[in-house]
Every structure is written in structure tokens, then in C-alpha cells.
C-alpha positions in Angstrom: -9.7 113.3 -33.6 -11.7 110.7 -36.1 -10.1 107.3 -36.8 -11.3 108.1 -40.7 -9.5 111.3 -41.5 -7.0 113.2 -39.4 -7.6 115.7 -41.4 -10.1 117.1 -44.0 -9.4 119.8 -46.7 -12.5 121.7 -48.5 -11.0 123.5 -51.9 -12.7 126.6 -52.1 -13.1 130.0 -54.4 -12.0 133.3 -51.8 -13.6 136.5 -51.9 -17.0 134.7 -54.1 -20.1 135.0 -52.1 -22.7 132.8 -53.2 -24.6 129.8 -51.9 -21.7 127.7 -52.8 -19.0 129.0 -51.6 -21.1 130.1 -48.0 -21.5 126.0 -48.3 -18.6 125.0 -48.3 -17.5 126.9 -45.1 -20.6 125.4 -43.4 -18.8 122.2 -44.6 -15.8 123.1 -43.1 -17.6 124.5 -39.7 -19.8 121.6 -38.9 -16.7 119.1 -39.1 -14.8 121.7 -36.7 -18.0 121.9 -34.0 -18.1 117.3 -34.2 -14.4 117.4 -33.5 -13.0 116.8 -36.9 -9.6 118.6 -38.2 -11.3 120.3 -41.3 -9.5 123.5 -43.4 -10.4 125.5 -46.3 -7.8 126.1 -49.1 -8.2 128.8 -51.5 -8.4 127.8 -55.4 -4.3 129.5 -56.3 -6.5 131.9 -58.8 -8.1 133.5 -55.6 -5.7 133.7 -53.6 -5.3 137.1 -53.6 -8.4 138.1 -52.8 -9.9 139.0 -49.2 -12.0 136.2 -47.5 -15.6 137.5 -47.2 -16.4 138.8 -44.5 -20.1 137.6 -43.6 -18.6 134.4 -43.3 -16.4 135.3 -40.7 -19.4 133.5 -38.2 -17.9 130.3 -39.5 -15.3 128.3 -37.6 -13.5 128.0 -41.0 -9.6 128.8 -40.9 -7.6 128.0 -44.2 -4.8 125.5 -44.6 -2.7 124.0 -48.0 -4.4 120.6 -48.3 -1.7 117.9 -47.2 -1.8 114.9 -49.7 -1.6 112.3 -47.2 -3.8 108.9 -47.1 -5.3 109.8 -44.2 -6.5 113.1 -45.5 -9.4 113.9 -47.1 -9.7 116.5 -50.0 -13.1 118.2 -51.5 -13.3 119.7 -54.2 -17.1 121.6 -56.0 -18.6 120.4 -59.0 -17.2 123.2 -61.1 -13.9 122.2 -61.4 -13.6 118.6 -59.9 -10.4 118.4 -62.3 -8.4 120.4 -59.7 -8.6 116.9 -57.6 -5.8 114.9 -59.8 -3.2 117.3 -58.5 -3.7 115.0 -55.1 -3.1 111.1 -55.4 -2.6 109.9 -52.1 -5.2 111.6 -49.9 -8.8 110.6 -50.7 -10.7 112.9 -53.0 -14.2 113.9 -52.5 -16.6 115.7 -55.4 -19.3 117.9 -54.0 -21.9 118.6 -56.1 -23.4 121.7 -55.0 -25.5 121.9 -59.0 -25.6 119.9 -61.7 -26.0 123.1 -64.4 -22.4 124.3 -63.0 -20.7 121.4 -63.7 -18.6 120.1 -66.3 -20.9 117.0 -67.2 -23.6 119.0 -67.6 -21.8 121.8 -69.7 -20.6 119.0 -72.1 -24.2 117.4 -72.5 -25.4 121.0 -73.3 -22.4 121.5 -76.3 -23.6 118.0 -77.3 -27.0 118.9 -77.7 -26.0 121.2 -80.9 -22.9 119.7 -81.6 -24.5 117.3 -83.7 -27.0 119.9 -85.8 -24.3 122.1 -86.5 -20.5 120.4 -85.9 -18.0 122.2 -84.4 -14.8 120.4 -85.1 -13.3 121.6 -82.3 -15.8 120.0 -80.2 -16.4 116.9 -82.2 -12.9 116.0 -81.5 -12.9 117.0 -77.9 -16.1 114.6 -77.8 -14.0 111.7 -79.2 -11.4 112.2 -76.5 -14.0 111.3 -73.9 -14.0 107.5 -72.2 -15.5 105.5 -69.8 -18.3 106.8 -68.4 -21.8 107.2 -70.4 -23.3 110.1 -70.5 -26.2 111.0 -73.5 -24.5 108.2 -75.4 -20.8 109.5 -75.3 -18.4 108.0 -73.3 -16.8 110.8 -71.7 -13.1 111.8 -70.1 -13.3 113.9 -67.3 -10.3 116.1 -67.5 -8.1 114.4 -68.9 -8.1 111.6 -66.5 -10.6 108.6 -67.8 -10.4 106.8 -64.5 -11.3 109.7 -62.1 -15.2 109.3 -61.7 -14.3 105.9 -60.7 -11.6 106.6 -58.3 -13.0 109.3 -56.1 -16.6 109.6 -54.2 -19.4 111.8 -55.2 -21.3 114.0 -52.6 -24.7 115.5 -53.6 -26.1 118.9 -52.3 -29.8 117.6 -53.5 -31.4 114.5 -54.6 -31.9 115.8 -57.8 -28.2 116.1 -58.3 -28.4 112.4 -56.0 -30.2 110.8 -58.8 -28.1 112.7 -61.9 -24.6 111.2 -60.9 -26.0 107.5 -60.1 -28.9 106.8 -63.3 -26.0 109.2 -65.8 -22.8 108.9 -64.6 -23.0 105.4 -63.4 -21.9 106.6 -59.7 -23.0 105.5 -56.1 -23.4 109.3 -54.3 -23.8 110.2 -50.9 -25.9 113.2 -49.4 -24.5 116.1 -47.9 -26.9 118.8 -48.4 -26.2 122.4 -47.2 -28.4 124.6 -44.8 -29.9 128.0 -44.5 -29.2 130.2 -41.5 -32.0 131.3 -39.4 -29.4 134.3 -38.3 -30.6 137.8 -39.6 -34.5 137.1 -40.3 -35.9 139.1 -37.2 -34.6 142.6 -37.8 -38.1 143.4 -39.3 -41.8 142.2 -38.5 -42.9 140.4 -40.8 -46.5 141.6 -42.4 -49.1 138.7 -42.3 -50.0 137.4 -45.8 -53.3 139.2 -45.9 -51.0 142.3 -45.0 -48.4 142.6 -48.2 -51.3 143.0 -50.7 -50.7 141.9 -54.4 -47.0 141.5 -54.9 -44.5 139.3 -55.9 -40.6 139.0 -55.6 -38.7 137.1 -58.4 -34.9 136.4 -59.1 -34.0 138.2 -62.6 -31.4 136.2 -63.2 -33.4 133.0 -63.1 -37.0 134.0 -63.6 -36.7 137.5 -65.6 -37.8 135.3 -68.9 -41.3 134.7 -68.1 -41.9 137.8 -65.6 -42.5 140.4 -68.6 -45.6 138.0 -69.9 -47.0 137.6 -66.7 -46.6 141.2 -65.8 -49.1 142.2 -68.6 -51.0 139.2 -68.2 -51.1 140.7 -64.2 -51.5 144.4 -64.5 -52.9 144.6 -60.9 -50.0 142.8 -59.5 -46.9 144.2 -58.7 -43.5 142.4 -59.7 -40.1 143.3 -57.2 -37.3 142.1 -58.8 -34.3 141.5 -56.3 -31.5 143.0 -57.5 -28.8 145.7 -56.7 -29.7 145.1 -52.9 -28.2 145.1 -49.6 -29.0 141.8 -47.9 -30.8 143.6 -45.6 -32.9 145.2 -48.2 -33.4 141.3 -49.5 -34.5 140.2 -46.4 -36.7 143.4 -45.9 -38.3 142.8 -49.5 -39.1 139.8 -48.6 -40.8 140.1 -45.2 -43.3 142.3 -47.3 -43.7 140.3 -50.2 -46.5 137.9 -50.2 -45.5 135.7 -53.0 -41.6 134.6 -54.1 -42.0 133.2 -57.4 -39.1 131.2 -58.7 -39.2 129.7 -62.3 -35.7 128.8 -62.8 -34.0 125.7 -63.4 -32.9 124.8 -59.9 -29.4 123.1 -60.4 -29.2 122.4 -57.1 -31.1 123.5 -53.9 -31.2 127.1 -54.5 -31.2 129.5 -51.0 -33.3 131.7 -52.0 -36.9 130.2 -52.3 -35.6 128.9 -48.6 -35.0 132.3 -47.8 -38.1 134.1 -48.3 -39.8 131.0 -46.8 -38.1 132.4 -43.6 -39.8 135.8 -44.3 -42.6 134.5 -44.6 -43.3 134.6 -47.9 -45.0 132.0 -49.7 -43.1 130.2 -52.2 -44.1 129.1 -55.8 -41.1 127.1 -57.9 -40.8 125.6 -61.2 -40.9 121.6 -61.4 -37.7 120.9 -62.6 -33.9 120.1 -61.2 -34.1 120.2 -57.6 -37.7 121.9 -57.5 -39.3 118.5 -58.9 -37.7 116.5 -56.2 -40.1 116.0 -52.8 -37.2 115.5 -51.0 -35.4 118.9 -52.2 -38.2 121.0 -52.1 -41.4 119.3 -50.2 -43.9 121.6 -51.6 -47.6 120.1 -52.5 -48.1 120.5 -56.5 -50.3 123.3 -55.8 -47.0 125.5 -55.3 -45.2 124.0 -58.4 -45.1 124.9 -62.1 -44.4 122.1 -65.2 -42.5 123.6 -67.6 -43.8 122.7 -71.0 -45.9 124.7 -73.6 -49.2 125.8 -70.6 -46.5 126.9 -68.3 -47.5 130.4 -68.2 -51.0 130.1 -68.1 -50.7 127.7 -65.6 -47.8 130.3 -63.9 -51.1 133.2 -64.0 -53.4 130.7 -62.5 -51.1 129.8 -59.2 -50.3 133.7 -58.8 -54.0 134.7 -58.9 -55.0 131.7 -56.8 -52.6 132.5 -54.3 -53.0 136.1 -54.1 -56.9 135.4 -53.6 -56.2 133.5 -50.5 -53.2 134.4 -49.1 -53.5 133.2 -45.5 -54.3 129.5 -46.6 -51.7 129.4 -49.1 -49.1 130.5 -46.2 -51.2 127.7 -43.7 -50.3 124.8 -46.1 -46.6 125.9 -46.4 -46.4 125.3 -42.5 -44.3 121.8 -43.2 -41.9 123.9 -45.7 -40.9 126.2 -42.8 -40.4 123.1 -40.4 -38.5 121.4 -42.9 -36.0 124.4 -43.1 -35.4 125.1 -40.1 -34.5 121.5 -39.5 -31.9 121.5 -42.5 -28.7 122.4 -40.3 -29.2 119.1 -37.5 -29.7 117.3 -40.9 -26.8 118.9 -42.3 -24.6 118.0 -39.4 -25.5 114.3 -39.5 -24.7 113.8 -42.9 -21.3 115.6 -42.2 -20.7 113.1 -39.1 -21.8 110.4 -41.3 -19.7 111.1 -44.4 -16.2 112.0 -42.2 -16.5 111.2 -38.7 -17.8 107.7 -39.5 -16.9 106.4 -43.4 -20.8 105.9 -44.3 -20.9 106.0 -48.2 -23.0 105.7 -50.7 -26.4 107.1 -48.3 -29.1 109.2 -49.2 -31.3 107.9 -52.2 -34.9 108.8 -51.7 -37.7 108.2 -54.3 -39.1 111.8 -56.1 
């Protein structure tokens, strides 16, 4: 037992397996192993459904939050709203993304609400108070003072340096981690081995990877999708390049992932892939976006593809660096809960 909380509650969606989610029960896990009280409890619009079950190697039991000042609540970026049904215990936003949360969906409406007026919107807009954001002053769910009155964890220093230079907030950093379980089933091929190929995510590169393709015709493109995550991992273990052009809301798992398969890794510089501290990756791995970013996309592939073994050798500190993301994660949990430290975490780009 903690002399902060007695107890800590982390909101959660049941039965939805993504890199959210699985982080929130690491949440709820690493408080557990440091000897805090810490609970999951299920959003009431997933309630019904079954817990998932490759998260049953988490020491993450469920319980109905008690609103009680020495409790602690936290509640994801996609719906930090659910948090003004609790007014005694103290209220924690984790923001696992930026592009998932209601801030940034409203900047994104903004963006064209001004070209083409909805009224709707405009007078949603006009609703909005207290806290700047792209020149509107906005209301978070009804509830102007709630950015103020509850604390702000970040997932990434890109989300880190969002909240405090647009919101106006003072964050703290409690990242996530990816686990080293379930890599080894398969030897992996040395770089030089997996000839010209390259895996990408559809749902977040699939834009650019028809251009390339035909700019590419020798190289062969994997999309992953409709796979086993055995078939993932496998994909990957073979796969000499992982090529991720997406926006990277937050610190996406699966660039980390094929890192662990030994893949080398190529990302987009933007969100959380322009951040040295999110993704500490020389500039020789990372793409602008801007009007040269494909040629520049066809230049990195060939260059890598050409040299293979040195690209992997200078992606040696990448690997480190993820391996050492759970001790990393459990500090800034014992920091955050087991010891009331605030407001940590800024590093520079």
C-alpha cells in the first residue's frame, strides 16, 4: 500500500485489441507488480463483451472505480469526458494518440469549417471555452473547467509537447512498452538473407505504397493484413525492410515490433516519428512529408536494400532502446502513483 492512492482505477474498452487497450492493462499490471492497488473497469458499452484473451499474461483483474479522494481514476484520450461522472477521486487523462482524441478531431472539423460552414459545427465551436486551441477557445465535453482540473499523462513526447505548447497543460510521461514475449518462435534470416522486400501497414501506409511499387518493380511490397500474429511476427523475421509512412499519433507498436524481428525500420517524420525521444532513429531512416516525399521514400528503400547489413548495424541503439522501454515504463508508473511526481518528462525533439 502507497500513501498517494489506495487505490487506482484504469477505464478501459473490453474485448478491443489494440496497442491501447494492451496499454492500459500494462498500466494496470506494473502498478500491481510495485505493490499498488490498481483495477481495470470496463467502459458500460463493453461490458458485455469477453476480455481478450492474449492479455490474460497481465496481472489485470477488473473492479467498478470507487469515487473516493484517495482513488485515482484514468481514463484514454478518446473519451476523457467519461471522467466528469467522478468528482471526488482524482482524474487522470492518458493520452495514448493525439489523432484519436477529441482535441484533435475538433482542430481537424475546424480546418474546413471555416471554407465551407457547417452551422451545426459553427455553433458547436462557439460553445467552446477556456482553453486555446488553433484560435478557439474550446469546451471539453461540456465541462469548461475540466482540462484544468485533472492531470494529463502522455504516451510520447510528441503527444508531451501537443497538450503543454496547445492546450496550455503541464503533462507527465507514462509511455507504454513492447513485449519481448513471442519473437523467438522463428530464426530470424540476416538482412543480407530476406532479399528485396518490404512490409508496410495498409491502413497507414497503403497511400503512397501503389507509387512506390511501380516506381520499385524489383521490390516486393507485403502488406500485413488478414494475419495471425504469428504470421506477423513470421512476416517480419523475413522482411528486410518495415516501411511505415503514417502519421504516428502516438508511439505506434509496430515499427517497434519488426525492430524485434529484425527488420530494419524506415518511418515518416511526423507525430511521434519526428520526436528523437519517441523514435531515436538517425535521419537516414526518416521521411519529411512535403511535396519530394516519395522520391525521397524510393531513395531510402533503394539505399537500404543496397546495403542491408549496415543499415541493420546502425539500428543497433533502436533495438537497445526497445528492449529497455518496460524498466522505463515501470519507473514512470512508480513515479506518477507510488510517488505523486507530476508534471516530468519534457525532452527537447
Amino acid at each position: 500500500m502507497t500513501d498517494v492512492f489506495r487505490k487506482v482505477f484504469v477505464i478501459y474498452p473490453r474485448g478491443l485489441r489494440t496497442g491501447g487497450p494492451e496499454a492500459l492493462h500494462q498500466l494496470v499490471d506494473s502498478l500491481r507488480r510495485q505493490g499498488q492497488d490498481a483495477y481495470l473497469t470496463p467502459r458500460a458499452a463493453s461490458a458485455h463483451l469477453d476480455r481478450v484473451g492474449a492479455y490474460s499474461v497481465y496481472d489485470a483483474p477488473e473492479a467498478p472505480v470507487e469515487d473516493a479522494p484517495d482513488c485515482a481514476v484514468v481514463s484514454p484520450e478518446d473519451e476523457p469526458g467519461e471522467l466528469l461522472a467522478y468528482r471526488s477521486a482524482v482524474r487522470f487523462c492518458w493520452w495514448l494518440s493525439i489523432d484519436n482524441s477529441s482535441p484533435f478531431r475538433d482542430s481537424q472539423a475546424l480546418r474546413h469549417a471555416w471554407s465551407k460552414p457547417d452551422p451545426g459545427l459553427l455553433l458547436r465551436l462557439k460553445m467552446y471555452a477556456r482553453v486555446p486551441y488553433h484560435g478557439v477557445r474550446r469546451r471539453l465535453r461540456g465541462e469548461t473547467t475540466l482540462l484544468n482540473e485533472i492531470h494529463h499523462l502522455a504516451q510520447s513526447q510528441f503527444a508531451w509537447s501537443f497538450l503543454h505548447s496547445r492546450l496550455g497543460v503541464l503533462p507527465t510521461l507514462l509511455t507504454d512498452y513492447t513485449p519481448l514475449e513471442g519473437f523467438s518462435a522463428h530464426a530470424p534470416l540476416a538482412p543480407s538473407q530476406r532479399g528485396r522486400t518490404v512490409t508496410y501497414n495498409p491502413y497507414k501506409s497503403g497511400f503512397l505504397i501503389d507509387r512506390l511499387a511501380e516506381r520499385l518493380p524489383d521490390v516486393r511490397f507485403i502488406p500485413l493484413e488478414n494475419l495471425t500474429r504469428d504470421e506477423v511476427v513470421a512476416t517480419l523475421q523475413s522482411s528486410a525492410l518495415y516501411l511505415d509512412l503514417g502519421h504516428h499519433p502516438g508511439k505506434d507498436r509496430l515499427p517497434r515490433e519488426a525492430a524485434l524481428c529484425d527488420a530494419i525500420v524506415a518511418v515518416a517524420r511526423r507525430g511521434a516519428g519526428a520526436f528523437w525521444a519517441d523514435v531515436p532513429l538517425s535521419g537516414g531512416f526518416k521521411v519529411a512529408p512535403g511535396p519530394a516525399m516519395l522520391e525521397e521514400t524510393v531513395e531510402l528503400v533503394q539505399r537500404v536494400l543496397a546495403d542491408p547489413d549496415s543499415a541493420w548495424h546502425r539500428q543497433d541503439g533502436y533495438r537497445e532502446f526497445i528492449r529497455g522501454e518496460r524498466e522505463r515504463f515501470d519507473a514512470e508508473a512508480l513515479d506518477v502513483f507510488l510517488r505523486g511526481r507530476l508534471g516530468e518528462g519534457a525532452v527537447a525533439a
